[in-house]
N, C-alpha and C positions, 0 to 999 in steps of 0.2 A: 131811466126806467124803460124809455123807448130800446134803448140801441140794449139790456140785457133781454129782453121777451125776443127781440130777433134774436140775439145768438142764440137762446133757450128753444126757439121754431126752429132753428137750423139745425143743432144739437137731435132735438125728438125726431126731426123730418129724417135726416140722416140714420139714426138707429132705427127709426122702422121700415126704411129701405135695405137698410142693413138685412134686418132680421126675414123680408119677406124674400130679398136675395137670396138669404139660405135656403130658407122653403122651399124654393125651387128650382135650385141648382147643385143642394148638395147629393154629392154622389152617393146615393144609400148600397147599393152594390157592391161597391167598395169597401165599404163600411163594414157589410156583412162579416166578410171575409178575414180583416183587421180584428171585430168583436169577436169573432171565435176563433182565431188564434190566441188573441190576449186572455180570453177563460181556460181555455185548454193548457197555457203555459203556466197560469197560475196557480191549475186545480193539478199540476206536477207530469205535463207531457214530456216521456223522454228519459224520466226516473224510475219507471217500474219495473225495471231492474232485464233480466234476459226473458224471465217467462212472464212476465205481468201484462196489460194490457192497458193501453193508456186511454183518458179518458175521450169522450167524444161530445161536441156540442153541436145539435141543430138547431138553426132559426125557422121561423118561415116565414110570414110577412114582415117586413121593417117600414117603421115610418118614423118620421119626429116626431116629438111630443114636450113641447117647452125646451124648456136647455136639456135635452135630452134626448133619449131613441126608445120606439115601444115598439115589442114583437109581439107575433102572437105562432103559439106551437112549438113552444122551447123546450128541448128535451137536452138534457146533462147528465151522460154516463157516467158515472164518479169512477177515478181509476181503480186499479186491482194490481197486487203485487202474484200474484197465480193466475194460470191461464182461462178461468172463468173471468170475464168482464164481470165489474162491479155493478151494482144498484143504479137504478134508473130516476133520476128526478124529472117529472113532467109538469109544466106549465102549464097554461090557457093561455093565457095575458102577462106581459109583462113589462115594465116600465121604467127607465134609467136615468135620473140626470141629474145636474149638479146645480145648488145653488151659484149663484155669479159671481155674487158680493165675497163668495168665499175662497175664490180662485185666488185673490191677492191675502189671504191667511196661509199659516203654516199648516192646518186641518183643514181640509177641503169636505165640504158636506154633499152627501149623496141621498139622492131622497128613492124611494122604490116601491114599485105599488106592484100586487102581486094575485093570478086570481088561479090559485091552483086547489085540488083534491078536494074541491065542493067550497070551498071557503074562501080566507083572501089574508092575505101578509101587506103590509105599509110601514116602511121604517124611514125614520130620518138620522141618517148614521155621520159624524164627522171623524175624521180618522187622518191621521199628521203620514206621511211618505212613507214610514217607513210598518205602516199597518195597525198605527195601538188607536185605538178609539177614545176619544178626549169626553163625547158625550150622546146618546143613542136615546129615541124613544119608535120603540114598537109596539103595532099590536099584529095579533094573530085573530080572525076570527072565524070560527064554524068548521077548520080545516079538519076531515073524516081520517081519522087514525086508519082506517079499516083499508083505504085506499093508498096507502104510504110503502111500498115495495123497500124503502130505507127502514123502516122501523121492522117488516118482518125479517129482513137481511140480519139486524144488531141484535131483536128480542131473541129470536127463534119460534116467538109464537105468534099466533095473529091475536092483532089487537083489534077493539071499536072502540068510538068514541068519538066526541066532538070537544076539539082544541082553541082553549080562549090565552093567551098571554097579552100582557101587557106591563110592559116594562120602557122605566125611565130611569135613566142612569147621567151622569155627570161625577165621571172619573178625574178631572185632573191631569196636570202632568207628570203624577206618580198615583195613579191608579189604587198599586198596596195599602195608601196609605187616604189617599185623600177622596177616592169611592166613594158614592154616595149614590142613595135612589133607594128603588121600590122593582121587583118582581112578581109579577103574581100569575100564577099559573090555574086554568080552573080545564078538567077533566069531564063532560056529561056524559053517562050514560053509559058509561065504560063497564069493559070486560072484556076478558080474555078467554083465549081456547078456542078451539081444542087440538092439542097437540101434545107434542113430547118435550118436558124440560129438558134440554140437553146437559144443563151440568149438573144432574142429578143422574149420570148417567152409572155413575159409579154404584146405584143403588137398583141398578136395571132401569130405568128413567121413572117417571112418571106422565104419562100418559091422564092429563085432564081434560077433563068433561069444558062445555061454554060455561062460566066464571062471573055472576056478576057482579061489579067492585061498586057500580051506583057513581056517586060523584065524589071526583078528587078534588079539592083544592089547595093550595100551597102558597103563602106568601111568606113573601125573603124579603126583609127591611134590608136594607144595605146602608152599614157607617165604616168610616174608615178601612172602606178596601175589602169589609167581610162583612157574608150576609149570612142570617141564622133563620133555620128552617124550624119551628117548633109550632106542634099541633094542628099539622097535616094530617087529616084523615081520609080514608074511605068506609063511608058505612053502607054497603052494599046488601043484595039480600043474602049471599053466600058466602062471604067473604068481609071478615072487621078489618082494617090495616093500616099502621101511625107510620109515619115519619118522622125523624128528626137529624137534624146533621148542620152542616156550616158548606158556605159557598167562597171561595176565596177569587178576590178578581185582580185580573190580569188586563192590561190596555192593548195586548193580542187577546181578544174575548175566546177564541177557539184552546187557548194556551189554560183558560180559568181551569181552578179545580172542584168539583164538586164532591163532597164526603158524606151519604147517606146511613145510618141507620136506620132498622124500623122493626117491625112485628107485623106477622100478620094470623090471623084466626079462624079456621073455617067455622059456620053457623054452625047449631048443631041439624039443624033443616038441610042441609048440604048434606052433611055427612051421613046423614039416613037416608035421603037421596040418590047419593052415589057411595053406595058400600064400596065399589072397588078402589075408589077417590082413600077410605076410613082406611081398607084394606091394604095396602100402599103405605099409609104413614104406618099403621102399627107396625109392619114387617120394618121401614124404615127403622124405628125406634128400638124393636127389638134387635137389629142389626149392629145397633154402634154406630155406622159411617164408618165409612172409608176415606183415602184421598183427602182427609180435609175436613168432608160433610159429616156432620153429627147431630141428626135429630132428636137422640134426647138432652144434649147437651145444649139446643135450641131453645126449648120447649119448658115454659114457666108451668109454676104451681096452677095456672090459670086456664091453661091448654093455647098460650100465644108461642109461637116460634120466630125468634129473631134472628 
């Protein structure tokens, strides 16, 4: 018993010499420079063809932080295949590193703490070499839509709102099939506007007023590889509007597919409101649609348009 408690005092004394070695010798400098080239290569530097522009990562302080590295002022230009540089992602705080025990598995666990756009992101993600994710649990919380230069980039219109996810998943090593978990998405105080829907553009646009949607929420049970979206709503004061659809997962999670339908309703307090808002769908409606777009062929016995 004597001679195992030494080797166990030698063993501990050694690894925490180890570890405060690192502390203070590892080259963080160096590191920098290594971490933003391995994000820049993997977010597609070099592929944006003749006129594109490739992406760009800044750090600004580094330190360690456990089996890991924390910045703070991280900004990641997402690329662009056009001569406009792409959307801008900005940090506060941000946080990398791996569990130990998981270095000797074939799915290496990443854990990431996040304090961006008023709010904060923390995930613990495991994910096998070649990128599928075996099993993930995040949350998102208080993150300000209003603040997100990606979201007005993809919508076209600006959003508000305060962003809650939280999702745990445990895919398997056929994801299709053996998926499983919980999504849940919760929207406060959301709305939109004011701006121009661009792909109503075929109808002259539509040009709306601020939108209040009130709160979204959305939970997606996930079995077997597919999650189902039913009785999503937003009951806003301007705006009624359901979801429904299927979530297909993929163990590249960026590869998933998401297939939504939905309806949505304006009050009739909106629409007395904003006559020009009223004035807009009638001419829509009396129009037909063009291109595709067809408002009365939208538009239930009920006044909902899907």
């Amino acid at each position: 018993m004597k001679r195992a408690l030494r080797i166990a005092g030698y063993v501990a004394w050694f690894m925490a010499a180890f570890v405060v070695g690192v502390y203070l010798t590892f080259p963080l400098d160096e590191a920098k420079g290594a971490i933003i080239g391995l994000v820049e290569t993997q977010l597609g530097k070099g592929k944006q063809g003749t006129h594109g522009v490739d992406p760009v990562v800044r750090l600004g302080a580094l330190s360690l932080s456990g089996f890991g590295v924390a910045a703070e002022r991280v900004s990641i230009q997402l690329p662009s295949r056009n001569p406009d540089p792409g959307p801008t992602i900005d940090v506060d705080e941000l946080s990398v590193g791996v569990r130990p025990w998981s270095l000797f598995s074939d799915a290496k666990t990443v854990v990431i703490d996040a304090d961006l756009y008023g709010g904060s992101l923390s995930a613990v993600v495991s994910a096998d070499a070649k990128g599928a994710v075996h099993d993930a649990d995040i949350e998102v919380d208080d993150i300000d839509l209003g603040k997100i230069p990606l979201v007005l980039e993809r919508v076209g219109l600006p959003l508000a709102g305060k962003v809650e996810i939280d999702a745990e998943l445990e895919l398997g090593e056929t994801p299709e099939k053996d998926g499983e978990g919980s999504v849940r998405l919760t929207v406060k105080n959301a709305s939109v506007g004011p701006g121009n829907i661009k792909a109503l553009s075929a109808l002259g646009g539509f040009e709306i007023p601020v939108v209040d949607l009130g709160t979204l929420e959305v939970d997606i049970p996930i079995k077997q590889g597919k999650g189902t979206i039913a009785g999503a709503k937003v009951d806003g004061k301007d705006v009624q509007l359901e979801l429904f659809g299927d979530l297909f997962i993929k163990g590249k999670l960026q590869q998933s597919r998401l297939d939504i339908d939905g309806f949505f309703q304006p009050t009739a307090s909106f629409l007395e409101r904003e006559k020009k808002f009223q004035s807009l769908l009638e001419l829509g409606e009396k129009m037909g649609g063009t291109s595709g777009v067809s408002l009365p062929r939208a538009k239930d016995e009920e006044g909902r348009y899907y």
